[in-house]
Residue frames relative to the residue before (quaternion, step in Angstrom):
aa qw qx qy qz dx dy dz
X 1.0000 0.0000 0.0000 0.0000 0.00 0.00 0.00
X 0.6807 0.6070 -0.2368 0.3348 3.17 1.15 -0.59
X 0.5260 0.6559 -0.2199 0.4948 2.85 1.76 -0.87
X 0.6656 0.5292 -0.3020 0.4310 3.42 0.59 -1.34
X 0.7075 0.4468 -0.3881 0.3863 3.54 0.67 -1.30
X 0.5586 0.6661 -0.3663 0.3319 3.50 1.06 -0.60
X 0.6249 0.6436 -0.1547 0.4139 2.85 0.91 -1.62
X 0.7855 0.3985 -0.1879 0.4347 3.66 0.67 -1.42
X 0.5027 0.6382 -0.3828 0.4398 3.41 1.91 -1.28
X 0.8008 0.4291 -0.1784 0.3779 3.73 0.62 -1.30
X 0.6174 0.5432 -0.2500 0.5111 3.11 1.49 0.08
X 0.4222 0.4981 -0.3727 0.6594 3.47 1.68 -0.05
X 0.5581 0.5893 -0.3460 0.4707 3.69 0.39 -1.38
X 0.7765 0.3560 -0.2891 0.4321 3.95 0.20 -1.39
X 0.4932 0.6341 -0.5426 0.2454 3.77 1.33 -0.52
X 0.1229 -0.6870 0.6448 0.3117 3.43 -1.18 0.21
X 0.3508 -0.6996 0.6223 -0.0161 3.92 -1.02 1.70
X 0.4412 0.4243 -0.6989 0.3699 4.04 0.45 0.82
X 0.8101 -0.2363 0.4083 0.3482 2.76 -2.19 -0.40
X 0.6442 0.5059 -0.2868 0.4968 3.32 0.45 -1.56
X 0.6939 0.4122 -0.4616 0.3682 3.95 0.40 -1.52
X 0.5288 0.7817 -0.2737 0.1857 3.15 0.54 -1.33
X 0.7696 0.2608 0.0001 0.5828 3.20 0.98 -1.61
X 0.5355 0.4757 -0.4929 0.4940 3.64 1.10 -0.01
X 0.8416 0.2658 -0.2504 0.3979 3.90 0.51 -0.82
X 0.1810 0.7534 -0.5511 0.3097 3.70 1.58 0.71
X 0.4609 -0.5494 0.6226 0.3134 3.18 -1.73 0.03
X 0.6287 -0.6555 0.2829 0.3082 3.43 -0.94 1.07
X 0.7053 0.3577 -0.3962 0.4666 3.46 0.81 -0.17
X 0.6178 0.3554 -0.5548 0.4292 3.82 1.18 0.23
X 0.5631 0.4589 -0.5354 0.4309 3.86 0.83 0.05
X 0.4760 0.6660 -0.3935 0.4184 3.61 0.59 0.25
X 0.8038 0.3925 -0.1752 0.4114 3.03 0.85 -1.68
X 0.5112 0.6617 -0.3217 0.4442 3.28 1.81 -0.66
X 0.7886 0.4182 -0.1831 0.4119 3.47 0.87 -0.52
X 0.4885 0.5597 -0.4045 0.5333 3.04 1.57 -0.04
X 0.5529 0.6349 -0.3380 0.4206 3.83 1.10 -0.95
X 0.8604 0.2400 -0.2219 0.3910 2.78 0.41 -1.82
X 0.5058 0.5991 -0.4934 0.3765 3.82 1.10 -0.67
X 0.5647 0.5337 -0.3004 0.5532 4.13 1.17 -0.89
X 0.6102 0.5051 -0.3467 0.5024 4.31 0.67 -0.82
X 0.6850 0.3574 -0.4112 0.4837 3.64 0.25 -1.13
X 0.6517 0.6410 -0.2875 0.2859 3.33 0.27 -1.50
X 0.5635 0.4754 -0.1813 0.6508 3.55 0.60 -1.05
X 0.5989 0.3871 -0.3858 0.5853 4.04 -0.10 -0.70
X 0.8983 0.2306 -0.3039 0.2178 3.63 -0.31 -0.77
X 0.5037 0.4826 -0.5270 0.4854 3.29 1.47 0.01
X 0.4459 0.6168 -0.5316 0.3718 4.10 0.79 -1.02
X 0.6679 0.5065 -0.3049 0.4522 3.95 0.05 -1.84
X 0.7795 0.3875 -0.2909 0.3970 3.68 0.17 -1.45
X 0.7167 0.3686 -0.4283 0.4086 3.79 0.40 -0.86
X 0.6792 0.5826 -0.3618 0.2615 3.37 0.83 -0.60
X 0.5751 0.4446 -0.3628 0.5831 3.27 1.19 -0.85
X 0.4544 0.7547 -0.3055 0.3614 3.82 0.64 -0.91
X 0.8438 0.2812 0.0596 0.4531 3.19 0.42 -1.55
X 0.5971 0.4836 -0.3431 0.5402 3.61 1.80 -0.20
X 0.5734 0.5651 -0.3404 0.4858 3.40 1.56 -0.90
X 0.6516 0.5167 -0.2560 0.4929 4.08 0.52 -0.90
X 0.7450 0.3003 -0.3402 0.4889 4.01 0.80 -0.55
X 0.5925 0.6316 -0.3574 0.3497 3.40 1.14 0.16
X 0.6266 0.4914 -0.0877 0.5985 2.82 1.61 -1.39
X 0.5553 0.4455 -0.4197 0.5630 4.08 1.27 0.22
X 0.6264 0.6437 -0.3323 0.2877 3.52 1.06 -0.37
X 0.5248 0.5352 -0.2642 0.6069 2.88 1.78 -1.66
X 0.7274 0.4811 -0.3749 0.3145 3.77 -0.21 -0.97
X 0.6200 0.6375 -0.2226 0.3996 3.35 0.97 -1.45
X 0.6792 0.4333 -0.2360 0.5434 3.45 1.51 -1.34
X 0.7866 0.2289 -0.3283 0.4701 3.95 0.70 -0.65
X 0.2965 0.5256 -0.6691 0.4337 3.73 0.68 0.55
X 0.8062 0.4198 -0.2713 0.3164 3.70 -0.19 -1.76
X 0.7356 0.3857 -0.3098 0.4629 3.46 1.14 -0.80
X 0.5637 0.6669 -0.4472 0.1939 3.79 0.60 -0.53
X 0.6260 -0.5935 0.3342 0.3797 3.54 -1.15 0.64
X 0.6848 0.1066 0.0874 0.7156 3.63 1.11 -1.21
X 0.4679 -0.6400 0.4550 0.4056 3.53 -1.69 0.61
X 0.3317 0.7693 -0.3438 0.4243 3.77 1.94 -0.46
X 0.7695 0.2649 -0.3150 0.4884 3.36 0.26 -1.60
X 0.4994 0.6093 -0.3557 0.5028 4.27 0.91 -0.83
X 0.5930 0.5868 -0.2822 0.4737 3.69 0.53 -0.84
X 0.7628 0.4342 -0.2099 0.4309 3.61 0.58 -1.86
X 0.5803 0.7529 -0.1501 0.2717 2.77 1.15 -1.35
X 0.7519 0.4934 0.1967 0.3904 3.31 1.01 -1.70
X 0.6462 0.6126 -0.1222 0.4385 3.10 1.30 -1.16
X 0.5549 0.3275 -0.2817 0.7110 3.81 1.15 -0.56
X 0.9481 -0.1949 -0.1471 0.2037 3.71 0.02 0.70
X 0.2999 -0.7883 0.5297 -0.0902 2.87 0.17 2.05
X 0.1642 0.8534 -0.4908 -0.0616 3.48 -0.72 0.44
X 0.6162 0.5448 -0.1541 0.5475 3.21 1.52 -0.45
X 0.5953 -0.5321 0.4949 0.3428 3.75 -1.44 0.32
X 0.7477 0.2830 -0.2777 0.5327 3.60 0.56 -0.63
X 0.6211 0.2278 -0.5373 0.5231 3.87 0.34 0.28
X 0.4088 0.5880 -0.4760 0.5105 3.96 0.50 0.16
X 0.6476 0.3491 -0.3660 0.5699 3.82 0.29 -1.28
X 0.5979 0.6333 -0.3438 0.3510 4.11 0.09 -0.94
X 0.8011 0.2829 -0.1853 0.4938 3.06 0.06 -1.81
X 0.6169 0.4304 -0.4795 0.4520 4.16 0.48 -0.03
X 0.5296 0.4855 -0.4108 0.5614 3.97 0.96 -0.35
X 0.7671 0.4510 -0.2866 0.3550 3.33 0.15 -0.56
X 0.5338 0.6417 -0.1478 0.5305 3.26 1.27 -0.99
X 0.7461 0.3843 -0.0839 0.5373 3.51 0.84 -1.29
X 0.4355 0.6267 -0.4044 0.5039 3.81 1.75 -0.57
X 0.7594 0.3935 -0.1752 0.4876 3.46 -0.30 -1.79
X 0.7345 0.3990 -0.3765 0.3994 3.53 -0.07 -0.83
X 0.8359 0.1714 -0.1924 0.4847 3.54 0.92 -0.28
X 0.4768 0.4008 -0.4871 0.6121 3.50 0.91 1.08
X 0.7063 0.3632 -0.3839 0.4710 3.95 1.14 0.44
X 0.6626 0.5397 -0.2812 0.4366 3.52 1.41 0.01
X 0.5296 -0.5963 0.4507 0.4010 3.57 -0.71 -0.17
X 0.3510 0.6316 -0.5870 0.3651 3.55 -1.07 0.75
X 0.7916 -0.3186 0.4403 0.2792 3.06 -2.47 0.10
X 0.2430 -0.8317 0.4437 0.2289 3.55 -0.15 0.99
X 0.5854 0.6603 -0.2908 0.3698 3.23 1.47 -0.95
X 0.6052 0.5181 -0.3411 0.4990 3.91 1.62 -0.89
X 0.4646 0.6597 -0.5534 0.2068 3.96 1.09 -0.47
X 0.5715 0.6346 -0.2973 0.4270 4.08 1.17 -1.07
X 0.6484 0.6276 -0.1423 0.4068 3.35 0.99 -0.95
X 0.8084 0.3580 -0.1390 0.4462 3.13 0.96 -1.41
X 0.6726 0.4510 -0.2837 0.5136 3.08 1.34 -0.82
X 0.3918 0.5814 -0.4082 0.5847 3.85 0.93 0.00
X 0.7627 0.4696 -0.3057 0.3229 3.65 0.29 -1.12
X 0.6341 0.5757 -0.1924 0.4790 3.40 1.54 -1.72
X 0.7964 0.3100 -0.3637 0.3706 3.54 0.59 -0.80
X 0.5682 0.5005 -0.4666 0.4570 3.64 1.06 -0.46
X 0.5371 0.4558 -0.5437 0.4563 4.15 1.01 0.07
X 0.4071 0.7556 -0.3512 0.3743 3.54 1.17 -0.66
X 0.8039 0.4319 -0.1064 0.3948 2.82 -0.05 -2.02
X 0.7544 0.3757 -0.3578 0.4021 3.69 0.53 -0.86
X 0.2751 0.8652 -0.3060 0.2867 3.32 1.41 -0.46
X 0.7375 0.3650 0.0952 0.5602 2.63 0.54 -2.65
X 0.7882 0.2656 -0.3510 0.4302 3.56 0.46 -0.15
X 0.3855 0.7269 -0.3496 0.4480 3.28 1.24 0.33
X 0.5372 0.7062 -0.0770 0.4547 3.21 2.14 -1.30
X 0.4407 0.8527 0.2115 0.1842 2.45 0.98 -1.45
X 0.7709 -0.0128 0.2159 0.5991 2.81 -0.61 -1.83
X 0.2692 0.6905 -0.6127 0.2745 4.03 0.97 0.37
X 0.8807 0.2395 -0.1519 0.3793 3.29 -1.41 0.23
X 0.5752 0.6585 -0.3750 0.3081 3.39 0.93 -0.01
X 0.5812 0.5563 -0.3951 0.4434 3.24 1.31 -0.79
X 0.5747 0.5705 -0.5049 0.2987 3.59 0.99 -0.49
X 0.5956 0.6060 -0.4428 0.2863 3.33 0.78 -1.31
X 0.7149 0.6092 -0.2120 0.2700 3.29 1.08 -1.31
X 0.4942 0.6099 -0.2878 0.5486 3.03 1.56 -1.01
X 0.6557 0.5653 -0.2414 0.4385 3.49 0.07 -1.50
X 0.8345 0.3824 -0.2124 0.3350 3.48 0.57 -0.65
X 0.6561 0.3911 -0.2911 0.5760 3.34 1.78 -0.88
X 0.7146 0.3335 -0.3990 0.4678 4.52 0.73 0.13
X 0.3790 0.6513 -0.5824 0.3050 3.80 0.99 -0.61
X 0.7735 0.1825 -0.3897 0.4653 3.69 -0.85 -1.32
X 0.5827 0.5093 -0.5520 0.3104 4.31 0.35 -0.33
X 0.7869 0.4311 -0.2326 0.3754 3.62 0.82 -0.75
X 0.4953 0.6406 -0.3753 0.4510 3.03 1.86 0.44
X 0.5599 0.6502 -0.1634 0.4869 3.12 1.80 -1.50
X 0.5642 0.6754 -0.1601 0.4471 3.40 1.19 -0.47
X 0.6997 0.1651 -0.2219 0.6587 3.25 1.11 -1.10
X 0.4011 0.7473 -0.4176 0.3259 3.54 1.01 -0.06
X 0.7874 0.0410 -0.1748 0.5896 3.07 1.09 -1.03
X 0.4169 0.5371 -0.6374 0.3625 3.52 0.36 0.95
X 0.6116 0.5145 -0.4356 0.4141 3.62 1.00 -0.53
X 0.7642 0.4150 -0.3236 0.3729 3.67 0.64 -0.52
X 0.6317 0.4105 -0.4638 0.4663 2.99 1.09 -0.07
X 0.5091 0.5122 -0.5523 0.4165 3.63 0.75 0.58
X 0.5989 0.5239 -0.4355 0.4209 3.74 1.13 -0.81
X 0.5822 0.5840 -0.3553 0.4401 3.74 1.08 -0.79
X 0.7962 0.3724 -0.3164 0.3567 3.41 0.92 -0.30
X 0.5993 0.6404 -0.2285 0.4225 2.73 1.38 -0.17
X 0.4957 0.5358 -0.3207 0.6035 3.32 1.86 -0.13
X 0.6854 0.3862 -0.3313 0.5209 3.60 0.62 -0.69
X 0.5177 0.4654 -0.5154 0.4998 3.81 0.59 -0.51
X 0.8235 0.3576 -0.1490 0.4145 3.63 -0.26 -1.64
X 0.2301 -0.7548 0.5997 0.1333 3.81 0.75 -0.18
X 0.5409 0.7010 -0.2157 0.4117 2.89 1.23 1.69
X 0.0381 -0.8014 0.5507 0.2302 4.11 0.21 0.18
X 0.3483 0.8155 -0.4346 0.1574 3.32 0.71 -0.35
X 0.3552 -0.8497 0.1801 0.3455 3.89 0.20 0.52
X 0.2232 0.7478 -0.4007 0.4801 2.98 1.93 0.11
X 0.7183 0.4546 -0.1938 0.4897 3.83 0.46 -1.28
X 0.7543 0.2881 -0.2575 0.5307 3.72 0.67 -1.20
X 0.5025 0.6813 -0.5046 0.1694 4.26 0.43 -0.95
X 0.8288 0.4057 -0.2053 0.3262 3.48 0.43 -1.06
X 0.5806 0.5337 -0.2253 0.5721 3.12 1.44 0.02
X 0.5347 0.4451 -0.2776 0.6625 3.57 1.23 -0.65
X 0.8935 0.1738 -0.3637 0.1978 3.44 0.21 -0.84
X 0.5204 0.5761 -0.4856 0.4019 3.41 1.43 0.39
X 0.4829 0.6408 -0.4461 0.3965 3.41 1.04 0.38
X 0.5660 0.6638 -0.1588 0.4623 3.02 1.46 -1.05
X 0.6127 0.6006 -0.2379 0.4552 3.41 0.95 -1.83
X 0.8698 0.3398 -0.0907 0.3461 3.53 0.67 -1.78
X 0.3217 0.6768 -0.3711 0.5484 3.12 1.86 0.31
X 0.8307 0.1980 -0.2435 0.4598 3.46 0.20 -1.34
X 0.6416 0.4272 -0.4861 0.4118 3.90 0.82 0.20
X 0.5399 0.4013 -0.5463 0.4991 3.41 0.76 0.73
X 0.8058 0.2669 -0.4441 0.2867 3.53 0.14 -0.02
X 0.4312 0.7265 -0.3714 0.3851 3.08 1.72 0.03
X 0.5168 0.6773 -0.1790 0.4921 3.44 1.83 -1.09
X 0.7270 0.4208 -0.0739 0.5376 3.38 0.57 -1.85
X 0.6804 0.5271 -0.3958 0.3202 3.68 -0.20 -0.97
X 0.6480 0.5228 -0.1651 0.5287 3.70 0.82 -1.36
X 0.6463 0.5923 -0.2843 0.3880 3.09 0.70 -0.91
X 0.6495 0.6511 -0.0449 0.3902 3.27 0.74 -1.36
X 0.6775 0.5153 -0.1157 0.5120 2.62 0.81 -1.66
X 0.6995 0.4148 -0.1417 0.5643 3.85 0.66 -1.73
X 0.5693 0.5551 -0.4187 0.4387 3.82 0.96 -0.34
X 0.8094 0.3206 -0.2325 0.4337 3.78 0.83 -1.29
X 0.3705 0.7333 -0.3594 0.4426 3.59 1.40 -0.35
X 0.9186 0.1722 -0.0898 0.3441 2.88 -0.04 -1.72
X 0.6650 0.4283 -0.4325 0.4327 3.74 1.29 -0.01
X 0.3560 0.4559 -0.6241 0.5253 3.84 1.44 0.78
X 0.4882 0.5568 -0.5616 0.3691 3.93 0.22 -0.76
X 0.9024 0.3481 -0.0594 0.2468 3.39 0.18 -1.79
X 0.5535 0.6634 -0.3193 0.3894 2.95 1.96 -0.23
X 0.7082 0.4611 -0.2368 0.4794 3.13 1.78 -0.97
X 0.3928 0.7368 -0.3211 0.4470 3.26 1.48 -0.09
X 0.6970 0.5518 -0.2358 0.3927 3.20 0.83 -1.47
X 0.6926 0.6169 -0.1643 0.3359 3.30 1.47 -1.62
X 0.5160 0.5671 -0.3501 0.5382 2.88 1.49 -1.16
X 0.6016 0.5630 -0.3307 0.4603 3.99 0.08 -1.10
X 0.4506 0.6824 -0.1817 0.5462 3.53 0.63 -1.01
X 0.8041 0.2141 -0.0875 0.5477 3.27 -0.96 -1.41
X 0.6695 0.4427 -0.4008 0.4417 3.77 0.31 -0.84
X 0.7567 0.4597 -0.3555 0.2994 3.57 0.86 -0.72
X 0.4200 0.6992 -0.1341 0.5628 2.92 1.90 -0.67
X 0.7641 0.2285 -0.2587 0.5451 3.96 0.56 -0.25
X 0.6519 0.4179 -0.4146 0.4779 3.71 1.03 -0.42
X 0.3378 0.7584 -0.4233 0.3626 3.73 0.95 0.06
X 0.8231 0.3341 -0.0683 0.4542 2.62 0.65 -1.98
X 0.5508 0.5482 -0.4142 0.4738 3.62 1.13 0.05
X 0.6258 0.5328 -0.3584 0.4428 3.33 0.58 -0.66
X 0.6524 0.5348 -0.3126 0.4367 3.58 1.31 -1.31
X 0.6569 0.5246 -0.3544 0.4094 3.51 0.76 -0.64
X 0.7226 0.4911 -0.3475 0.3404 3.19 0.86 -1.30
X 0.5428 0.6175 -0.3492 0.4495 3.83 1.50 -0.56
X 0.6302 0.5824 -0.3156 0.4050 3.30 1.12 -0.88
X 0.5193 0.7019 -0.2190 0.4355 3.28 1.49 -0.87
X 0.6642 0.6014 -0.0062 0.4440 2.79 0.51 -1.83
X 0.7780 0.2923 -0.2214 0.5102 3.50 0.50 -1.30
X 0.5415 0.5577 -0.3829 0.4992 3.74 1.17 -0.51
């Protein structure tokens, strides 16, 4: 009896317990599952990096606009101005209102529908751009509600390798159960390692975009009324 414990003690002793060992002496469907995690971890990181920078670059660039919309002499001369490089969603929402201004304040028709139409073009606008957007986000989400399940998964596929490994070895000894227990362990924490971030960068960044959106909104919502006034003009 003594022997055996030796035998298994020094065999625990030969386990290699890094990361790397870990996943080199996994069973193939938890090295699988590891790689789904992590191939889902990186991923997730790079949309997180892009929307964020993404979304800091676009409220910065609504600021500048926001400031030469309010200051500009005419929306025409802002229009000319602008137009050889749109780069943002709100000068995007603009330059289709504008576009849709001239083209119908130079044709023939119902002056009173000109408010209407252009209202219509930029809210196609707007979803457009936030359509843009909001790409990739559902992943984060996704990524966050199955990750720790697809960890739980190898979780219990590792133990049910330690279970076999008691019945092979007719043993409890932990030498017999560790490596199984701990790739269970391993793929546990790369699902929450997967999910947690995820989650996090999921609710963050669609408040970013919700308020984003509003802003866009309200902007569509005040050039409206300019246009209405100017018709009012116009028809007077």
């Amino acid at each position: 009896m003594n022997e055996i414990t030796e035998t298994t003690s020094q065999g625990a002793a030969n386990i290699d317990f890094s990361v790397w060992g870990l996943f080199l002496n996994a069973d193939l469907i938890v090295q699988f599952v590891i790689l789904v995690l992590l191939a889902a971890s990186i991923w997730c990181w790079s949309i997180i990096f892009n929307k964020y920078f993404l979304y800091k670059r676009i409220t910065q660039e609504a600021d500048q606009f926001e400031s030469h919309f309010w200051n500009a002499k005419s929306l025409d001369d802002l229009y000319d101005r602008l137009i050889s490089h749109v780069k943002d969603p709100m000068s995007s929402v603009f330059a289709s209102a504008m576009r849709e201004w001239r083209s119908s304040s130079a044709g023939p028709g119902a002056v009173a529908a000109i408010p209407q139409r252009v209202e219509r073009i930029m809210q196609v606008t707007v979803n457009r751009e936030l359509d843009d957007l909001e790409k990739h986000l559902s992943f984060l989400a996704t990524v966050g509600a199955t990750a720790p399940f697809v960890g739980l998964f190898g979780t219990v596929w590792g133990i049910m390798n330690s279970f076999q490994g008691i019945a092979m070895m007719k043993s409890t000894n932990l030498a017999v159960v560790a490596p199984g227990i701990a790739e269970a362990l391993f793929a546990t924490a790369l699902g929450l390692i997967a999910a947690i971030p995820a989650v996090i960068a999921y609710n963050k960044l669609s408040n970013d975009l919700n308020r984003y959106a509003v802003r866009l909104e309200g902007f569509v919502q005040e050039f409206s009324a300019i246009i209405a006034r100017k018709v009012d003009v116009r028809g007077s």
